[in-house]
C-alpha positions as CSV (number, residue, x, y, z in Angstrom):
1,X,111.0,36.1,-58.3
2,X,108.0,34.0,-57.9
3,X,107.3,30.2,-58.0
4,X,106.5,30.6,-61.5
5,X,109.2,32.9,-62.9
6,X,112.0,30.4,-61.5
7,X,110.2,27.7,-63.3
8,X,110.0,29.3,-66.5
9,X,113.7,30.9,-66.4
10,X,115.1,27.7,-64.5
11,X,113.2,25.6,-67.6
12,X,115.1,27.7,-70.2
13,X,118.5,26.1,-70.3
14,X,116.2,22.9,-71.1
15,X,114.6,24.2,-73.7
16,X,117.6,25.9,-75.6
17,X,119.4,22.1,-75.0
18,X,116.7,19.7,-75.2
19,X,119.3,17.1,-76.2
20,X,121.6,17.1,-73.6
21,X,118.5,17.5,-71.6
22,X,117.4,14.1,-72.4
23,X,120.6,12.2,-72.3
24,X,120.9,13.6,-68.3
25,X,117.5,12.9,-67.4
26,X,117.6,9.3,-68.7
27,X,120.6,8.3,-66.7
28,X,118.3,9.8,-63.8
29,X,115.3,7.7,-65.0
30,X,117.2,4.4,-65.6
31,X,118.2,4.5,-61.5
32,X,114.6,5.4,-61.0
33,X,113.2,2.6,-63.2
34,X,115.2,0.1,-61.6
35,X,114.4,0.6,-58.1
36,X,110.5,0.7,-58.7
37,X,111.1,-2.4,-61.1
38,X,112.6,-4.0,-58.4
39,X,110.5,-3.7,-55.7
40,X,107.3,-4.0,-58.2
41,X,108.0,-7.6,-59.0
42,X,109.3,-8.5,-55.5
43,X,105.7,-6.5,-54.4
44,X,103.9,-8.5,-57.0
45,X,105.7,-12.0,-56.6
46,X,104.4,-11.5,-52.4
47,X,101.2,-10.9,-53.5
48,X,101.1,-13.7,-55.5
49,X,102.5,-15.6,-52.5
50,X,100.1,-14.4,-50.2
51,X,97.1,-15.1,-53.0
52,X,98.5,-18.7,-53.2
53,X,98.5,-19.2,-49.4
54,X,94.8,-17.7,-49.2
55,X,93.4,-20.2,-51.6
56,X,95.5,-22.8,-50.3
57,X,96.0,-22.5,-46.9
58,X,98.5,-22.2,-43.8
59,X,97.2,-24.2,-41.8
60,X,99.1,-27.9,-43.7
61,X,101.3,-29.6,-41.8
62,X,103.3,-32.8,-42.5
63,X,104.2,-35.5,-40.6
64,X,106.8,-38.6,-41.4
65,X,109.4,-40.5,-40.1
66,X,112.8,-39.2,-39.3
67,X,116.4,-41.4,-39.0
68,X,117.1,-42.8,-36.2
69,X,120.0,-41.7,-34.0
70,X,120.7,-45.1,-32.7
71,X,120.5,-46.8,-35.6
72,X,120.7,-44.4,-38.6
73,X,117.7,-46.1,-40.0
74,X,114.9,-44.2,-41.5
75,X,111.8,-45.0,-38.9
76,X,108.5,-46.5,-40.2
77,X,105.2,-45.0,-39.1
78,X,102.9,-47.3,-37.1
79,X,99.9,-48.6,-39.1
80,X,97.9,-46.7,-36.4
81,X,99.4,-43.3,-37.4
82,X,96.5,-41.7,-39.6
83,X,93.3,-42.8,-37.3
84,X,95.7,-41.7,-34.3
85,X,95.8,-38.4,-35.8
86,X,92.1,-38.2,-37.2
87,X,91.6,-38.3,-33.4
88,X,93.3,-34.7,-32.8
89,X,90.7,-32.3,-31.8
90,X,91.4,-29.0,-34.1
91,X,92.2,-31.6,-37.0
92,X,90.1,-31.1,-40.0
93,X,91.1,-33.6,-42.6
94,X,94.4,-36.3,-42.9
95,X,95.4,-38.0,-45.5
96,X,98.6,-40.3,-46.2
97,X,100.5,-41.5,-49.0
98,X,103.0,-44.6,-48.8
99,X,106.4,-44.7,-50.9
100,X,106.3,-48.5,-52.8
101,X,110.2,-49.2,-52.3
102,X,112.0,-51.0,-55.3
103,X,109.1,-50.1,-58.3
104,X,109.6,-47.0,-61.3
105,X,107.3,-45.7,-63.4
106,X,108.1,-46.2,-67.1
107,X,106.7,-45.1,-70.4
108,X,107.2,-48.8,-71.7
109,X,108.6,-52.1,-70.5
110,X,111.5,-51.6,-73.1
111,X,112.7,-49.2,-71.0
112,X,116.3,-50.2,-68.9
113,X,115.5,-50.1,-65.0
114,X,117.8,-47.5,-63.9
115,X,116.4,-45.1,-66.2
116,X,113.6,-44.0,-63.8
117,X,114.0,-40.4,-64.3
118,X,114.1,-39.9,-60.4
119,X,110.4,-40.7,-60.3
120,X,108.7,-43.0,-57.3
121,X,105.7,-45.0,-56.9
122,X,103.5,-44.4,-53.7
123,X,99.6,-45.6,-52.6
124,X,97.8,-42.3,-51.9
125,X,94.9,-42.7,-49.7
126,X,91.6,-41.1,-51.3
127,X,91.4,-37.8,-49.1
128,X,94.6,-36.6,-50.2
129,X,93.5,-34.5,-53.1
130,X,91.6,-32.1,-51.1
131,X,93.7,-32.1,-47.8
132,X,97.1,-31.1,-49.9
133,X,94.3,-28.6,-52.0
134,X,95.8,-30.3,-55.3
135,X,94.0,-30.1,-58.7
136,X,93.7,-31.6,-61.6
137,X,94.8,-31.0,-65.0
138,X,93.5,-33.7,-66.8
139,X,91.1,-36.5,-66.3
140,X,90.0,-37.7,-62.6
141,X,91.3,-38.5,-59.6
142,X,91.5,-41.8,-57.9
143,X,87.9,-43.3,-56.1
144,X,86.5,-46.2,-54.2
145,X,86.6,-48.7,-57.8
146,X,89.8,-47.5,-59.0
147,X,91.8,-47.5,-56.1
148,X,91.5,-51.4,-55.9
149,X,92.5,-51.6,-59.9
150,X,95.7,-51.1,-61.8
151,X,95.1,-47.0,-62.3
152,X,97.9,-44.6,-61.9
153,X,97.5,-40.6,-61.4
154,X,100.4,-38.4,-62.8
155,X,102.2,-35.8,-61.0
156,X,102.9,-32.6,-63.8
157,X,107.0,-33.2,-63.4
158,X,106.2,-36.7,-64.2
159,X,104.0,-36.8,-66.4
160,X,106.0,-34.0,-68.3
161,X,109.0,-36.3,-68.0
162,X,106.7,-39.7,-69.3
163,X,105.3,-37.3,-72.5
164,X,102.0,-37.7,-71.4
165,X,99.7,-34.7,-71.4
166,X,96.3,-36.4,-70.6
167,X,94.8,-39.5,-69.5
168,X,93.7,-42.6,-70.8
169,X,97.4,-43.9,-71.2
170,X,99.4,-47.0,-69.8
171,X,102.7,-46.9,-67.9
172,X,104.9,-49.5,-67.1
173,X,105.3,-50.5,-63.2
174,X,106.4,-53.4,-61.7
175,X,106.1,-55.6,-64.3
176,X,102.1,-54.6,-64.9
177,X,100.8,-52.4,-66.8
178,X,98.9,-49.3,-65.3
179,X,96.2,-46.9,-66.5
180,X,96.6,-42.9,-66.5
181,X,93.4,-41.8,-65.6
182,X,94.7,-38.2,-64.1
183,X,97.3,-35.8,-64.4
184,X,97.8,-33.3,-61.6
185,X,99.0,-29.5,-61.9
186,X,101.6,-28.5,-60.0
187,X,101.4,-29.1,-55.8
188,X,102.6,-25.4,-54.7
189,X,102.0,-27.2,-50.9
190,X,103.5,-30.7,-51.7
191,X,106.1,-30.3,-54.5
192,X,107.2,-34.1,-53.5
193,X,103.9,-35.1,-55.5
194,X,104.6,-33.4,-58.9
195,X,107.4,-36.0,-59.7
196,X,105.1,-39.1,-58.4
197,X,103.2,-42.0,-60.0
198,X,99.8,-42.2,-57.2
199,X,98.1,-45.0,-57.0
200,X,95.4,-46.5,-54.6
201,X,96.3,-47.8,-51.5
202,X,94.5,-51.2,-52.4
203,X,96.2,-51.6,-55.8
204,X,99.6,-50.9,-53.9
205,X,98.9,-53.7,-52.0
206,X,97.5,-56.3,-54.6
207,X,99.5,-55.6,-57.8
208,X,103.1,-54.0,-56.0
209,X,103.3,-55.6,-52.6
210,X,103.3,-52.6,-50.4
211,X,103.6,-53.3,-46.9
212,X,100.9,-50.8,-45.8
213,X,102.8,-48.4,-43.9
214,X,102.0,-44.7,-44.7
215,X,105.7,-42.5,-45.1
216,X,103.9,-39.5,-45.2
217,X,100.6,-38.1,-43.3
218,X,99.3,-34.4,-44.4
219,X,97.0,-33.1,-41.9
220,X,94.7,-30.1,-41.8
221,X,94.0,-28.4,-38.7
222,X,92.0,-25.7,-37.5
223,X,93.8,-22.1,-38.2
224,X,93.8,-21.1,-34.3
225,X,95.4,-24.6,-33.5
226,X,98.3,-25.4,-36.2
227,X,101.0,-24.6,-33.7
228,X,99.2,-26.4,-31.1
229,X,98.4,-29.4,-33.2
230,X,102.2,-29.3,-34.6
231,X,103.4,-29.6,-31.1
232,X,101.7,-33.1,-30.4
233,X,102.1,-34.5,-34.2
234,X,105.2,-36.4,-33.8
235,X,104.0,-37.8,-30.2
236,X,100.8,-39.1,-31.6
237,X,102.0,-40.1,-34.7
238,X,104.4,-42.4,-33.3
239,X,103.8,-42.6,-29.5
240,X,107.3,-44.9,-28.8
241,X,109.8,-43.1,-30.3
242,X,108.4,-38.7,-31.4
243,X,111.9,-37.8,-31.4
244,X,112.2,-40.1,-34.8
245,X,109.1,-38.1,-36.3
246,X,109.9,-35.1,-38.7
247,X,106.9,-32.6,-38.4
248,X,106.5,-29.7,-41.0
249,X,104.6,-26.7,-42.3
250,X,104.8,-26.4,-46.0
251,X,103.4,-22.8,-46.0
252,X,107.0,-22.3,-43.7
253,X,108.7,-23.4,-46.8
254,X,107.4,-20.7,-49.0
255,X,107.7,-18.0,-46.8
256,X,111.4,-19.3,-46.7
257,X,111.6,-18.4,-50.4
258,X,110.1,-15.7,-50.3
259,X,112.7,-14.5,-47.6
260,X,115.5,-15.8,-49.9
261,X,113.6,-13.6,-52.9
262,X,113.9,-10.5,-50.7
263,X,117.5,-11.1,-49.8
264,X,118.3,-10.6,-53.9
265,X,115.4,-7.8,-53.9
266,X,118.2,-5.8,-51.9
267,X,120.9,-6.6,-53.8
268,X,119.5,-5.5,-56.9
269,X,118.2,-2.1,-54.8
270,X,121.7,-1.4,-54.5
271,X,122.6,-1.9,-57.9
272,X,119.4,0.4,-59.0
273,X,120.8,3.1,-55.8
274,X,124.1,3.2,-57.8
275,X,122.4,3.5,-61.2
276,X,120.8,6.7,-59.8
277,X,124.2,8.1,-58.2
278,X,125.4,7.7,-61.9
279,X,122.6,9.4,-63.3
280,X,123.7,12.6,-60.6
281,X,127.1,12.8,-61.4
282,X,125.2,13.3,-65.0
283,X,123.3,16.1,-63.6
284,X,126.2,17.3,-61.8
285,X,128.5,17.2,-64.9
286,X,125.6,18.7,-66.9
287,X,125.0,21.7,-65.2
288,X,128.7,22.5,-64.4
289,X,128.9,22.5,-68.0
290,X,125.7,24.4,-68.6
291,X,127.6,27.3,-65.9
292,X,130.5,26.8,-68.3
293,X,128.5,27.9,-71.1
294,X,126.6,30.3,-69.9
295,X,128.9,32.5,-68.2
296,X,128.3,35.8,-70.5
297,X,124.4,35.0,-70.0
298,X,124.9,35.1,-66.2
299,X,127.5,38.2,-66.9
300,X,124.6,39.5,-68.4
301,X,121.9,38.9,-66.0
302,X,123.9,40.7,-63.3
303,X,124.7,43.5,-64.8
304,X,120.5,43.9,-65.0
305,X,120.1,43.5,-61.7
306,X,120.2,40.4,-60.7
307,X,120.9,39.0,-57.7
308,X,123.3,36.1,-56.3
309,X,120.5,34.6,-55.2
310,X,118.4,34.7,-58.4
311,X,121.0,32.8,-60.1
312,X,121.8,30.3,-57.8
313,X,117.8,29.8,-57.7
314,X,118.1,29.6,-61.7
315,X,120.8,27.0,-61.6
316,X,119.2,25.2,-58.4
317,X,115.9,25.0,-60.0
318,X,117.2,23.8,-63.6
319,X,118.8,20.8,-61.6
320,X,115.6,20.2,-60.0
321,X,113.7,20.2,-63.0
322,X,116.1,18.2,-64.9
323,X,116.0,15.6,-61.8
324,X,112.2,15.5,-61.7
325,X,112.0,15.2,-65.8
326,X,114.0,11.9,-65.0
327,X,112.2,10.5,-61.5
328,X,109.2,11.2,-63.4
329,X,109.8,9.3,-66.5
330,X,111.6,6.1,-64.5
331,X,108.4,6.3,-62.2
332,X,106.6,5.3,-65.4
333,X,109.2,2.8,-66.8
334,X,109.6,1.0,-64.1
335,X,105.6,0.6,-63.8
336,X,105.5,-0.1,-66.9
337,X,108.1,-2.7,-66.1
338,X,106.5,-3.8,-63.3
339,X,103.0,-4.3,-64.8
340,X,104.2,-6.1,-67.9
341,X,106.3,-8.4,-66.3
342,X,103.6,-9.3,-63.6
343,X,100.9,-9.8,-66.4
344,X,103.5,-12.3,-68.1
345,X,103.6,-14.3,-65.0
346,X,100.1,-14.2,-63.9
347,X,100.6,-12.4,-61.0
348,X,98.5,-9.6,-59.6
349,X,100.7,-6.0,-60.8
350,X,101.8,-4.2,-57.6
351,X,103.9,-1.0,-57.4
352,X,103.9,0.1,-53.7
353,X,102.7,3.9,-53.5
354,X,106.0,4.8,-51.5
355,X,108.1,3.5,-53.6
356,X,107.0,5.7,-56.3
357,X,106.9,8.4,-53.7
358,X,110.1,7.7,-52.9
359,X,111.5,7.3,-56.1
360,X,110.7,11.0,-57.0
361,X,111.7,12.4,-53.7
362,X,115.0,10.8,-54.7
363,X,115.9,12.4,-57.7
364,X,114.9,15.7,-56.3
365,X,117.2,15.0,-53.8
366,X,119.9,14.2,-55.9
367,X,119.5,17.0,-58.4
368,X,119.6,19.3,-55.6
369,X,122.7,18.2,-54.1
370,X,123.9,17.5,-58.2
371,X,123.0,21.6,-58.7
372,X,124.0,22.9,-55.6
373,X,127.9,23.5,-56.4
374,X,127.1,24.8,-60.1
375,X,124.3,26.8,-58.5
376,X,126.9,28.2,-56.2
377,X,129.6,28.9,-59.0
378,X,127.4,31.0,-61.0
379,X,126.3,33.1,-58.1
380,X,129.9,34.0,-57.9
381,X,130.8,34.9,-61.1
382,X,130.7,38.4,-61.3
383,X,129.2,40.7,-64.2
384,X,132.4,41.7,-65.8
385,X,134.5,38.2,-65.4
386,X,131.5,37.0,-66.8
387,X,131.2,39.5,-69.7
388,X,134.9,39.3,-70.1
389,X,134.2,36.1,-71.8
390,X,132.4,37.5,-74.8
């Protein structure tokens, strides 16, 4: 027989069951649909990762004081700290903010202290915007006048937690009163900024009594020198005592996640690898039936002239269609899937070409080791045991 009559003969037990047809190929496709699903969102969540650290850059790093292992005090960083390490060669840009200890941020001075909804206070020096590559969602960000004045920009957790959605506002800090006049989106770079009341480093001083020193210095660097630059930080930070510096790459931090994503992307592989072992039993259970059923048809076949090996290419390639009918169709699920998902999230849709590859090459796979056995039966059934069944 050629290519195309085993196509057309191994199609007809399809056809003359279209039902049961269905019902096997869907357990196939659900397996099928999983897996791409799977690794379409985890493919689509790195590319969204990858996206985020292109706009934003890798090349942040943090600097601020550790505890001390003498003392078990947290260190203070020297006023000298931020022109110390303006002075790096590769070092772009440096900017530092300054926790004001003992002061919340409330929504009115009715409010009881200890209800500070985990928000702080800190001076942000004006550079700090563009070296963390925040934006805003509201209003403006701090500048030379209102830096010296009672103003106040929001982080998004904190200003979500305050009920404030734009500027032009007053919260309640330290006993004064202090205008909104920004709201930040979300810092993918910093997250420690989206639950922060900022403030100018000059108003810290005047209105909260800050003491000046900076507790955290964000520093750009040029892209061929971040490790080098990271290397030196801590000692130029803090020249008596590096070892009590903490140094840091935020980019590291989501590449950590991203790692922690891909550890659950294999779990749920496994759970879509033994969706599609179900959905071959099905087959399997499927076509022993099918040989079952069909035993005066194969008695009949024989006694025309058929060979053993034209019916076990009939049954082989009936389980391979069936198999295919179902890759096929959880190919285009689990785009689907994939796609619809990804456009929910704002995320650029990406379904790896060998996974779809692969995902049909697996259910051809399975229905041929799902067929093979039935395959085998009804090559061995001989015309008259199988006629005798009449």
């Amino acid at each position: 027989m050629g290519l195309g009559d085993v196509l057309r003969v191994g199609a007809t037990g399809l056809r003359t069951r279209p039902l049961r047809a269905w019902l096997s190929a869907l357990g196939i496709a659900i397996g099928i649909a999983a897996m791409i699903a799977v690794v379409g969102i985890s493919s689509s969540s790195r590319a969204e990762l990858d996206r985020q650290l292109a706009a934003l850059g890798t090349n942040l790093l943090t600097v601020s004081p550790g505890t001390s292992m003498m003392s078990g005090e947290v260190g203070v960083l020297p006023y000298e700290a931020v022109p110390m390490i303006a002075r790096i060669g590769p070092v772009t840009q440096v900017a530092a903010t300054g926790q004001v200890p003992d002061v919340n941020v409330y929504r009115s001075d009715r409010i009881p202290e200890g209800q500070s909804g985990g928000m702080t206070v800190q001076a942000a020096e004006l550079a700090m915007l563009d070296t963390v590559g925040a934006e805003l969602a509201d209003g403006m960000w701090l500048n030379e006048a209102t830096s010296q004045y009672p103003a106040v920009v929001l982080g998004s957790s904190a200003a979500e937690q305050l009920g404030i959605t734009g500027a032009g506002v007053d919260v309640y800090m330290g006993g004064q009163w202090f205008t909104v006049v920004g709201v930040l989106e979300p810092v993918a770079l910093a997250p420690e900024l989206d639950l922060t009341a900022l403030i100018g480093w000059g108003a810290a001083e005047a209105y909260l009594g800050f003491d000046g020193h900076a507790t955290t210095v964000y520093t750009r660097a040029e892209d061929a020198y971040v490790l080098d630059v990271a290397g030196v930080l801590a000692a130029t930070a803090d020249p008596s005592a590096p070892d009590e510096m903490s140094v840091s790459r935020p980019s590291d931090a989501l590449e950590a996640q991203q790692a922690v994503d891909s550890a659950f992307t294999g779990m749920l592989l496994g759970l879509g690898a033994v969706a599609l072992l179900v959905g071959g039993v099905g087959v399997a259970n499927t076509m022993v039936i099918s040989v079952l059923e069909r035993r005066s048809e194969i008695g009949l076949r024989r006694s025309l002239g058929a060979t053993r090996g034209q019916v076990r290419t009939q049954f082989l390639a009936e389980s391979l269609l069936l198999s295919a009918l179902g890759g096929l169709g959880g190919v285009l699920i689990g785009t689907a899937v994939t796609v619809g998902y990804a456009s929910s999230q704002g995320w650029p849709a990406v379904v790896p070409y060998w996974a779809s590859v692969g995902g049909v090459g697996a259910t051809l796979f399975i229905g041929a080791v799902a067929g093979l056995y039935p395959a085998i039966r009804a090559s061995r059934l001989s015309p008259t045991e199988a006629l005798a069944t009449q």
